[in-house]
N, C-alpha and C positions, 0 to 999 in steps of 0.2 A: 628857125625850125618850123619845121608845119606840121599841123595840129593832123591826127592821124584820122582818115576819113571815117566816112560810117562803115562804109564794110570793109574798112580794115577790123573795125570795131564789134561787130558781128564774128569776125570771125574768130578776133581774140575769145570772144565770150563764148563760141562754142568750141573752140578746144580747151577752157578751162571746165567745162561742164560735162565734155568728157571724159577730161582728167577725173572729174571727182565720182562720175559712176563707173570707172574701172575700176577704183581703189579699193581693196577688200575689205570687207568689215568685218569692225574689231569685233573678237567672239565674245559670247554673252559670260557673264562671271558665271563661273562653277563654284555649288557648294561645296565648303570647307568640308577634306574628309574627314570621314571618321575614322576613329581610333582604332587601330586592326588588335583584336583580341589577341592576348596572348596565349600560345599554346597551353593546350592542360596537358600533365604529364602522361604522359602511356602507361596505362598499369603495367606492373611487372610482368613479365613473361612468367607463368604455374610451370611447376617442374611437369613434366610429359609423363605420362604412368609407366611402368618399369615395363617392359615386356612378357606376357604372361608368362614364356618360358623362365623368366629371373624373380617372378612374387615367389615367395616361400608359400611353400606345402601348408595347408589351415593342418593345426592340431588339435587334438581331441578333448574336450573341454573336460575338468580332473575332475574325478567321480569324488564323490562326499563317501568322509571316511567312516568308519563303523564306529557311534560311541565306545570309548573306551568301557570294560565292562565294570559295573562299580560295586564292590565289596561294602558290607554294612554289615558290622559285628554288632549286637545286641545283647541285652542282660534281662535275665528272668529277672523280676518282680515282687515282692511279697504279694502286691498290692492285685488281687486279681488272678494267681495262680494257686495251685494247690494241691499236692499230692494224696493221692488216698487209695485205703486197699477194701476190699469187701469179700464177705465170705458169706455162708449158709450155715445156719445153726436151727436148733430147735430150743426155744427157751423156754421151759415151763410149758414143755407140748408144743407151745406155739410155733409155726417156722418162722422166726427170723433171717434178715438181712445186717449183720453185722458191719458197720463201714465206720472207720477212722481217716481223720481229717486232720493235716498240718498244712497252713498256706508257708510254711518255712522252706523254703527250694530255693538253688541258689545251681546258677551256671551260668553258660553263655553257648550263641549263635551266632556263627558266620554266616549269613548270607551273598552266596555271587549273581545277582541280579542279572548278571551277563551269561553268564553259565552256571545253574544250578548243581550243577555235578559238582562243583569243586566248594560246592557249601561243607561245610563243618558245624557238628557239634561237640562242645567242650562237654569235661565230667560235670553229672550234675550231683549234687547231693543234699540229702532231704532231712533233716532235723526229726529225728524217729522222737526224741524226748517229750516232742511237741502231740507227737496220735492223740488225738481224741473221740471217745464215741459217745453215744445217749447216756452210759451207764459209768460214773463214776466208780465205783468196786471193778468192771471190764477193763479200764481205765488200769486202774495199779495190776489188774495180772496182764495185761499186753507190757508194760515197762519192767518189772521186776520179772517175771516169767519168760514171757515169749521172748519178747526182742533185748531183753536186759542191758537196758538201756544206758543203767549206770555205765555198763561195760564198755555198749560199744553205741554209743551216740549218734552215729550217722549211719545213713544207709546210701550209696555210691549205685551211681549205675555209669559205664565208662564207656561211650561208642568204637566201633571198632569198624562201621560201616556204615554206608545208607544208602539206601537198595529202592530202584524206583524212580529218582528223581527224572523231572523232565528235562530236552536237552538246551532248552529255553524255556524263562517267563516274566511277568512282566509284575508289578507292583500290582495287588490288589484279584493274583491270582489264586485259585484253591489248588494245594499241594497233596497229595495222596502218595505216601511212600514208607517203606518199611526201613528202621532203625536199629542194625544189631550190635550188642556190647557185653558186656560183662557187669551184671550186676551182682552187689556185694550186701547180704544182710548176715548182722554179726559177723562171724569168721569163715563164713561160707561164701567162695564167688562161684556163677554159674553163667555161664550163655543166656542172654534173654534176645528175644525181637519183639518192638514193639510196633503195631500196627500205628501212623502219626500222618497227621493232617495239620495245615498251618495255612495261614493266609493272612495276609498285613502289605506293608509299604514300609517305604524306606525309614519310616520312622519309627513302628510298631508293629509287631507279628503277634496272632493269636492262635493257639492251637491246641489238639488233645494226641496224647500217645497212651496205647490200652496192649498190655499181655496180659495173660493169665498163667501160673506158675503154682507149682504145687509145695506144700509148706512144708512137709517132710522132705522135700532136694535140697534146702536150708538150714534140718535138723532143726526144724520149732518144732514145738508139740504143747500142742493146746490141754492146758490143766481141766481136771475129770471130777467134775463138780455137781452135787445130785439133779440141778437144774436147768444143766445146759445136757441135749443130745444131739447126735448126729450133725456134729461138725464138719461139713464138706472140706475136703482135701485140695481142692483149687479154690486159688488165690485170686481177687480180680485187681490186678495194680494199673492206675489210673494217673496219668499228668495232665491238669490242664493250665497252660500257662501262657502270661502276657509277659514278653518280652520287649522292653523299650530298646531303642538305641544308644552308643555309649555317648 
């Protein structure tokens, strides 16, 4: 065999050199991917607002009701009130003011704080045994005499009306109004009105009620003694009373 010449040898070596620079080159290593994030969820689809023709009509926001109105019944006192009558006399020349004093009274008081009108007053009656004035001897002829006490022990006065009231008030307000009844001394009853003002709270009412009434419409008659003269004919009858709650 014969050895292959030189430019056979030549020209082996350049088509192997061209072999190797047509060969493509291998591509460069790519980084390892990353991790493809997983989906976040989709929030919920919100309901879509209703169509304004389908919202309901707004309604009227409910008015605040009227306190119910509150009734408070009360009870006259000893403690604080006191019945009394006065008259004109002349004693020994002198003119006197004659006035007897019982705080013995006993009744009661509706009040309608919501509506005065529809207050009430119970009978009240007054412990006549009890009168007292400056002069002990005046003293035994008002009980044995005039009001004969023995007999008839109390003295009643019975409403029958009350004339005036306002059509609202409120705790702590002054009351001006007139009171008309039937009062009763011994066995005589007549008509009276008395002139009555009150003011208090729901826990206490204070007030004064005044007529004036003449002592012969009752059939008294004042005993005729050298040293009493000119005993006026009207009477001045006076309540002033503290009424608690029951």
């Amino acid at each position: 065999m014969r050895s292959p010449t030189i430019p056979a040898l030549f020209t082996a070596m350049a088509l192997l050199v061209a072999a190797c620079s047509a060969a493509p080159a291998a591509p460069a290593p790519t980084a390892a991917p990353t991790a493809t994030p997983a989906p976040t969820q989709a929030p919920a689809p919100t309901e879509a607002p209703a169509p304004a023709a389908e919202m309901p009509a707004p309604t009227e926001a409910p008015t605040a009701e009227a306190p119910a109105a509150q009734i408070v019944e009360y009870q006259i006192s000893e403690s604080g009130s006191e019945a009394s009558f006065a008259l004109n006399e002349e004693l020994m020349g002198v003119p006197t003011v004659v006035v007897g004093v019982t705080p013995k009274v006993a009744g009661s008081i509706t009040v309608d704080w919501g509506n005065p009108s529809n207050s009430k007053i119970g009978k009240l009656e007054i412990d006549a045994t009890d009168f007292k004035t400056d002069n002990e001897r005046r003293n035994g002829a008002i009980h044995r005499f005039i009001l004969q006490t023995g007999q008839y022990p109390k003295i009643s006065f019975e409403p029958t009306a009350i004339e005036g009231l306002p059509p609202s008030a409120k705790p702590g307000d002054k009351l001006n109004f007139k009171v008309v009844g039937n009062l009763t001394i011994r066995d005589v009853t007549k008509p009276v009105t008395f002139d009555t003002s009150v003011t208090g709270d729901e826990a206490q009412l204070s007030g004064e009620a005044q007529a004036v009434v003449a002592h012969r419409d009752f059939g008294l008659t004042i005993p005729s003694v050298p040293i009493v003269a000119n005993v006026s004919e009207a009477v001045t009858l006076t309540l002033k009373f503290v009424a608690t709650r029951r």
